[in-house]
C-alpha positions as CSV (number, residue, x, y, z in Angstrom):
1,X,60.0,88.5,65.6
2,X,60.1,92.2,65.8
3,X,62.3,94.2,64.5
4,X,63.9,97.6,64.6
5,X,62.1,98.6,61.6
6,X,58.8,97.4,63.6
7,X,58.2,99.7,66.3
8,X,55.4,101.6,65.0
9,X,53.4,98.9,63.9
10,X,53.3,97.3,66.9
11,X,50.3,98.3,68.1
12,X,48.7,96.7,64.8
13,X,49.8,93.7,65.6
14,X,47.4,93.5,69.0
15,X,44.6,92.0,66.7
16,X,47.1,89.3,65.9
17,X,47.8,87.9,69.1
18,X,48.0,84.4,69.8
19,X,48.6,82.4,73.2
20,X,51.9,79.4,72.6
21,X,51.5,76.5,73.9
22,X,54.4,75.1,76.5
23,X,55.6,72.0,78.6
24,X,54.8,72.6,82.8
25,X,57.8,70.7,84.3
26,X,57.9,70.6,88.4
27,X,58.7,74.8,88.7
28,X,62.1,75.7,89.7
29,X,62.8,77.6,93.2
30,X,60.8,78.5,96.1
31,X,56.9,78.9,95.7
32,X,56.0,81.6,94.2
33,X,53.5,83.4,91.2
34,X,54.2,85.9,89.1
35,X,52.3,89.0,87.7
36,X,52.5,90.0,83.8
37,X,51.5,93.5,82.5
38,X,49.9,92.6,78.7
39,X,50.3,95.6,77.0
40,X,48.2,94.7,74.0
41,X,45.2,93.3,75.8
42,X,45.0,95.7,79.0
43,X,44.9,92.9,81.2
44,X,47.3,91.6,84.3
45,X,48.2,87.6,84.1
46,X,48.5,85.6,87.2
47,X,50.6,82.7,86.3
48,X,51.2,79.8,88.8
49,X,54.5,78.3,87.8
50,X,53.5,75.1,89.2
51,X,50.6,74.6,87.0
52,X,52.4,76.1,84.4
53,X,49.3,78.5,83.1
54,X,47.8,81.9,83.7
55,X,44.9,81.5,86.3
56,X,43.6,84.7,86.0
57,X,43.4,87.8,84.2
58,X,42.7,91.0,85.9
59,X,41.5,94.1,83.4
60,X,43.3,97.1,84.5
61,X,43.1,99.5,81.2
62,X,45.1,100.5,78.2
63,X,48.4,99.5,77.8
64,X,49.8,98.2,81.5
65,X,53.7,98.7,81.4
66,X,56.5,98.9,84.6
67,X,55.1,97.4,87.1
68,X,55.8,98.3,90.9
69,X,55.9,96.2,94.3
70,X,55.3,98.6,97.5
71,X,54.5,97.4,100.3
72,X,51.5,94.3,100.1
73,X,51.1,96.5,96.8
74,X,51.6,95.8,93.4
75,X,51.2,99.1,90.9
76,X,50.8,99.4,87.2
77,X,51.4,102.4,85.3
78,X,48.8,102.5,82.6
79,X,50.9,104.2,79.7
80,X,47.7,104.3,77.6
81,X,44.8,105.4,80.2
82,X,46.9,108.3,81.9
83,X,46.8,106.6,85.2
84,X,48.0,104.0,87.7
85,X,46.5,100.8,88.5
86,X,46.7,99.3,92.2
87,X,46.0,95.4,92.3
88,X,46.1,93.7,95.8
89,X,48.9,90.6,94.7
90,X,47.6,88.2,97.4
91,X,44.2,88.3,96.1
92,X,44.6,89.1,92.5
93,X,41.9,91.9,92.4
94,X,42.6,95.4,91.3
95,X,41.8,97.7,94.3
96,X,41.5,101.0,93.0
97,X,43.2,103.5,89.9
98,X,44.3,107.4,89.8
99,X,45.3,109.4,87.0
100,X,48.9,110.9,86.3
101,X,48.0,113.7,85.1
102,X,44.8,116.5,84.8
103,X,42.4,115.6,82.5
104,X,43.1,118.1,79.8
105,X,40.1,121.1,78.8
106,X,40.9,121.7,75.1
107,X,42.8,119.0,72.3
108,X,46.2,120.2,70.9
109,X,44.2,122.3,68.2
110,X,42.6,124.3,71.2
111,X,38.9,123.1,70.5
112,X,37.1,122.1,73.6
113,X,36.8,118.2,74.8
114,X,32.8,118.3,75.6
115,X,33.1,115.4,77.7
116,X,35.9,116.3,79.8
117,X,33.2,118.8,81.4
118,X,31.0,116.5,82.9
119,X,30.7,115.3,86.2
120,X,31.4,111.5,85.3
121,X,35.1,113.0,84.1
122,X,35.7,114.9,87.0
123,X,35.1,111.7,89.4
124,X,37.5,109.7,86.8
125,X,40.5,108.1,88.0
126,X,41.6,106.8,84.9
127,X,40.7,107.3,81.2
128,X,40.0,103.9,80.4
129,X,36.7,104.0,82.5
130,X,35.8,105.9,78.8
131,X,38.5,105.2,76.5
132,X,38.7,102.3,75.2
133,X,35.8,101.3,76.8
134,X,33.2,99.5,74.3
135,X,31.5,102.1,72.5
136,X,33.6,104.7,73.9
137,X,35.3,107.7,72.6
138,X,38.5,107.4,70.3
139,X,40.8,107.2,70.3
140,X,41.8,104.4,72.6
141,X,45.1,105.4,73.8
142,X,45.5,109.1,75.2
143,X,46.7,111.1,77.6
144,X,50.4,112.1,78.3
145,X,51.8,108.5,78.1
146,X,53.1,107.9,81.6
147,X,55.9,105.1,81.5
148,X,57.8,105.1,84.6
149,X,57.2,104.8,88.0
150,X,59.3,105.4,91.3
151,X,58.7,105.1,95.1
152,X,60.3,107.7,96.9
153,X,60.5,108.5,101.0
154,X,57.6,109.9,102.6
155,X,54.4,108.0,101.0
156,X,55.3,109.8,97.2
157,X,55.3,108.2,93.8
158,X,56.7,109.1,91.5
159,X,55.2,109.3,87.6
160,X,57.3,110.2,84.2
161,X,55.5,111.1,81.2
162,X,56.7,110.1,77.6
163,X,54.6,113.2,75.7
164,X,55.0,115.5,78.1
165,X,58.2,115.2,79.4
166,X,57.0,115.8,82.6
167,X,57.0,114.6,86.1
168,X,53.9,114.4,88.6
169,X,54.4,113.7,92.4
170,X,51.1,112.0,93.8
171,X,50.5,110.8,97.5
172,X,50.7,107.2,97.4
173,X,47.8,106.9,100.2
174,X,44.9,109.1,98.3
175,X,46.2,108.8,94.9
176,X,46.1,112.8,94.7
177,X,48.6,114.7,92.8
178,X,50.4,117.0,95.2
179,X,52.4,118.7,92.2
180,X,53.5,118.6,88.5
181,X,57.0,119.3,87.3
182,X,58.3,120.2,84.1
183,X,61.4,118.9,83.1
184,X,63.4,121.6,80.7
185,X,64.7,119.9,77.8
186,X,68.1,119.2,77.3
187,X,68.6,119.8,73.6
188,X,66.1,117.3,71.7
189,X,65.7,115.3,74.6
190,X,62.6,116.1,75.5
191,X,60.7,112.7,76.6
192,X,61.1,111.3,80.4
193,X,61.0,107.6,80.1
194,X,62.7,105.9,83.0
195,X,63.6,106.4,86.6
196,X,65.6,105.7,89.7
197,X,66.8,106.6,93.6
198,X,70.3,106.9,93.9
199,X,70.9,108.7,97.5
200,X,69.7,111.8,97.9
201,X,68.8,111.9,93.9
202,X,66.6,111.3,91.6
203,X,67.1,110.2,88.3
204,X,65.9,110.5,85.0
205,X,66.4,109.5,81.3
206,X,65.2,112.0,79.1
207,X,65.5,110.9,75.0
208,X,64.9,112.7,72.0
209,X,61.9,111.9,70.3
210,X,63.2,108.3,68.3
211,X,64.1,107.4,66.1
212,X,66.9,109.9,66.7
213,X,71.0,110.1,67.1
214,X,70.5,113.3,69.4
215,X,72.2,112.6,72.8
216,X,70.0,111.8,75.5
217,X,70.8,112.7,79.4
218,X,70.5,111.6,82.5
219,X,68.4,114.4,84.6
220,X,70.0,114.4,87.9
221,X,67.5,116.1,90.2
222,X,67.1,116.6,94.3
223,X,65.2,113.9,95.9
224,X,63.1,115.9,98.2
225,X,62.5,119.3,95.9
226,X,63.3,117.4,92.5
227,X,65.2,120.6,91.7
228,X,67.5,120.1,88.6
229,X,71.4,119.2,89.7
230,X,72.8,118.2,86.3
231,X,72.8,116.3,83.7
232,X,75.0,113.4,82.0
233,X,75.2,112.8,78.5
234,X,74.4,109.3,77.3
235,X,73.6,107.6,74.2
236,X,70.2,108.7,71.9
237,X,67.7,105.8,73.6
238,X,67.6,104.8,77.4
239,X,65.2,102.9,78.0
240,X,66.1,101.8,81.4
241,X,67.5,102.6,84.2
242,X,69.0,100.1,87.6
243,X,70.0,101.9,90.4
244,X,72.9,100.1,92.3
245,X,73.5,102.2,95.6
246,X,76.0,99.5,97.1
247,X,78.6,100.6,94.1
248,X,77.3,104.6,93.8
249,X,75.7,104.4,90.6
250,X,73.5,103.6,88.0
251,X,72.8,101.6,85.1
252,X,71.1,103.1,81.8
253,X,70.6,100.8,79.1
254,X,70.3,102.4,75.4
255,X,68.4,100.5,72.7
256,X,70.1,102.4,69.7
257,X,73.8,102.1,70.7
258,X,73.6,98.6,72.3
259,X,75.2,100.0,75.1
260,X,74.6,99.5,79.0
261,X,76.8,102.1,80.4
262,X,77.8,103.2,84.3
263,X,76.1,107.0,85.3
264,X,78.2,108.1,88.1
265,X,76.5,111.5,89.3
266,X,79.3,113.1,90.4
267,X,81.6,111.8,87.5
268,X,79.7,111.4,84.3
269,X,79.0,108.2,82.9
270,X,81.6,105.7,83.0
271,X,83.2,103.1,80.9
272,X,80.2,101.3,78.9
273,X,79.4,97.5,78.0
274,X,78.8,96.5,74.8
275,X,75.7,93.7,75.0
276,X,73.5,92.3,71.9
277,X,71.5,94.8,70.0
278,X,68.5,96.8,71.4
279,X,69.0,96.1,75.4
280,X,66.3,96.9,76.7
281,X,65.4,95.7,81.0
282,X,68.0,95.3,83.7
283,X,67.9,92.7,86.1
284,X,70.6,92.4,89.3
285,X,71.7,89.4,90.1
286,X,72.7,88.0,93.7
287,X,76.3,88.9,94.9
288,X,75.6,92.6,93.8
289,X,78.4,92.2,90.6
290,X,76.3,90.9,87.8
291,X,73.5,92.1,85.6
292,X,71.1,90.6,83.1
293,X,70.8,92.9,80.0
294,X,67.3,91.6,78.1
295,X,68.3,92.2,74.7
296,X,65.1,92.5,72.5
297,X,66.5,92.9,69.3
298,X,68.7,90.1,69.5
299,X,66.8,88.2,71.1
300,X,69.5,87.2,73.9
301,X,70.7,88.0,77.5
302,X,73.9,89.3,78.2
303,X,75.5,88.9,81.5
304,X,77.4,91.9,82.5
305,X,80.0,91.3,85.3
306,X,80.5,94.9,86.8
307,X,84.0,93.6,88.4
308,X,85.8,91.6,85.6
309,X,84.1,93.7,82.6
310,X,83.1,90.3,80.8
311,X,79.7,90.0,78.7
312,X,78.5,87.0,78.1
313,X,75.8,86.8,75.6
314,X,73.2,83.7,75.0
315,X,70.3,83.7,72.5
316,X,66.9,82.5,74.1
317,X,66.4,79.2,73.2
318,X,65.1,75.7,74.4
319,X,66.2,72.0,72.5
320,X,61.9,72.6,70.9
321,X,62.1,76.4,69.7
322,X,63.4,80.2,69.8
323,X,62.1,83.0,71.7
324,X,62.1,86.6,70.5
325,X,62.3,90.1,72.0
326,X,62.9,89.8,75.8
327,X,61.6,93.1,77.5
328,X,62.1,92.6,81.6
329,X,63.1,90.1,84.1
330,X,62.1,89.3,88.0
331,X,64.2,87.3,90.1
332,X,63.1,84.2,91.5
333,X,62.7,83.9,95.4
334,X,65.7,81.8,95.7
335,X,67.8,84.0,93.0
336,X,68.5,80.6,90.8
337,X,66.1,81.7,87.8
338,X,65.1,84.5,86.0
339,X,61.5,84.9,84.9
340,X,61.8,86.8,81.5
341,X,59.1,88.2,79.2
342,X,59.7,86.7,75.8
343,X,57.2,89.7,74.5
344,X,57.2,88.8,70.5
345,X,53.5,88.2,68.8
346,X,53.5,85.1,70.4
347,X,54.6,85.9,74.0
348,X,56.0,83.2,77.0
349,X,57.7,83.9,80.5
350,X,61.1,82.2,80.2
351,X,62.5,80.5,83.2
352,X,66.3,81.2,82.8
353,X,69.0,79.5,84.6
354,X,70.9,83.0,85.6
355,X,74.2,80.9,85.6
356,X,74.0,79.1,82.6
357,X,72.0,81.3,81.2
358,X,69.5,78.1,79.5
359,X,65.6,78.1,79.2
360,X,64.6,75.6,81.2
361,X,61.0,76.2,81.2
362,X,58.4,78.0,78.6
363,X,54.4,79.5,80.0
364,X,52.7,80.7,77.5
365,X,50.8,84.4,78.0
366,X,50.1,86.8,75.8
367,X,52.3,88.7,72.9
368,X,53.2,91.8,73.5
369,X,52.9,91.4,77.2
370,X,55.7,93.8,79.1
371,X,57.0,93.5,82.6
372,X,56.7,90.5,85.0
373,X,56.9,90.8,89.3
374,X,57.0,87.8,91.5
375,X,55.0,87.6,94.6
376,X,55.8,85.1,97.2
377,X,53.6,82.0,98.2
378,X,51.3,79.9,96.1
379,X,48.9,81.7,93.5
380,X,45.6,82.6,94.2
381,X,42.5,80.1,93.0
382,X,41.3,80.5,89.5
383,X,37.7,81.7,89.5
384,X,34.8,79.5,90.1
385,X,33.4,78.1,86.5
């Protein structure tokens, strides 16, 4: 299990990764498969449900985090390789990557990167195509850290960058940049790490750098010119954000304060829940009143009912074992289960009853994997031995 006191060696723990093993009862719901980002191994997993195993792994680059259905599309924001992957779900083939950001001229110290010059960088549309490629240059992970992705009207996507802090606008069709904004802090929050659409506005968690107690904000900017409108003070870590546009507002969830708390933009944030410790994705469930907190610290889910205030709180576990450090959730196609990413060393994607909150089914896949998408119909074929 990891803990708070674990974050930063997290990365060291990639060598250590090892697949569980887990019973494949009949799969609940509609058919369906589902897409896992592993962070640790750069891969995509394409897990069929009803064989209960991954039937393919699609290498994408370093570190695949949110992932992002549009359209027949399903993106990957490649927090380690600067860039964004595009797979083709009904095929399970990657289809093409951009960057985020410019390749940068000089390091941080102002001395020239020589191989940033050449022609092969210039036609690069992500890093990993050199970093973290074998033999490559080091270090593996670089680049501005993008985390965050967000479709917005008009063919744009969104991008938000953890180092930078700042937001780039590309054209979902070519993959170009058509501009880069930088986001002013707002006292020590300085990193962009989550994003939604909520009307006409965009918005954005910015954090101090953690750990940290500084306040972080919620940027509230103009959907078309992503001019600055405001901000709203919220707790020192958001790490997600859930935009719910049938109730007018948003959901930020803050690892440090254990807090999932209401962001009103025209009244502030509102009266917060109090779920297990270190919250981390939001899921909404059907009826538009509930949400599944994934607490990763704890362990648990907590069931936030938006109407009646109640939390209910459940630790993952099956009658064989425990599962640690749920990350993010899809919904099955028939809304009766949750498919959650139990991301600890050794990882597994959780069927969850989402009304009794029970594990009623384990896959195994690998540790430190991230986010999980579900894509209607049956999964693709493995490949031919």
């Amino acid at each position: 299990m990891l803990t708070k006191g674990s974050r930063a060696a997290a990365a060291a723990l990639a060598a250590a990764l090892a697949l569980a093993c887990a019973p494949a009862p009949e799969a609940p719901g509609a058919r369906h498969h589902l897409y896992v980002s592993q962070a640790a191994s750069g891969t995509m997993a394409v897990v069929d449900p009803e064989r209960g195993e991954t039937v393919r792994r699609i290498p994408v680059g370093q570190l695949p985090h949110q992932l992002l259905p549009v359209d027949d599309r399903l993106l990957v924001v490649l927090t380690g390789s600067q860039a964004v992957a595009e797979l083709d779900p009904a095929a399970a083939r990657l289809t093409r990557t951009f960057l985020t950001a410019p390749l940068p001229a000089a390091r941080e110290d102002g001395s020239a990167i020589a191989g940033h010059a050449t022609a092969e960088a210039a036609a690069a549309t992500s890093c990993a195509a050199c970093h973290g490629a074998p033999g490559g240059p080091s270090p593996r992970y670089v680049g501005e850290r993008p985390i965050a992705l967000l479709a917005l009207p008009g063919g744009r996507l969104l991008v938000a960058h953890v180092r930078s802090g700042a937001l780039t606008e590309l054209d979902l069709a070519t993959g170009a940049i058509r501009r880069r904004v930088a986001l002013e802090p707002a006292g020590e929050a300085r990193e962009a790490v989550a994003l939604a659409l909520l009307g006409g506005e965009v918005l954005v968690a910015l954090r101090p750098k953690p750990p940290s107690s500084a306040p972080a904000v919620i940027r509230r900017l103009d959907a078309g010119t992503l001019a600055p409108l405001g901000d709203v003070a919220v707790g020192p870590d958001p790490v997600a954000l859930l935009a719910m546009p049938e109730r007018g507002l948003a959901l930020v969830s803050d690892f440090a304060s254990d807090h999932v708390t209401p962001v009103l933009p025209d009244a502030g944030a509102g009266r917060a829940f109090t779920a297990a410790p270190g919250p981390m994705g939001l899921l909404p469930l059907p009826g538009g009143r509930r949400v599944l907190a994934l607490d990763y610290y704890s362990d648990s889910l907590s069931r936030l009912d938006l109407d009646s205030g109640e939390v209910r709180t459940e630790r993952l576990r099956s009658a064989a074992r425990s599962f640690a450090n749920p990350s993010h959730a899809a919904l099955s196609p028939d809304g009766r289960v949750a498919w959650v990413v139990s991301s600890g060393t050794e990882g597994h994607l959780l069927a969850v009853d989402v009304e009794t909150l029970a594990v009623v089914r384990a896959l195994p896949v690998d540790g430190l994997s991230f986010a999980v998408a579900v894509v209607p119909g049956p999964a693709p074929l493995p490949p031919a031995p």
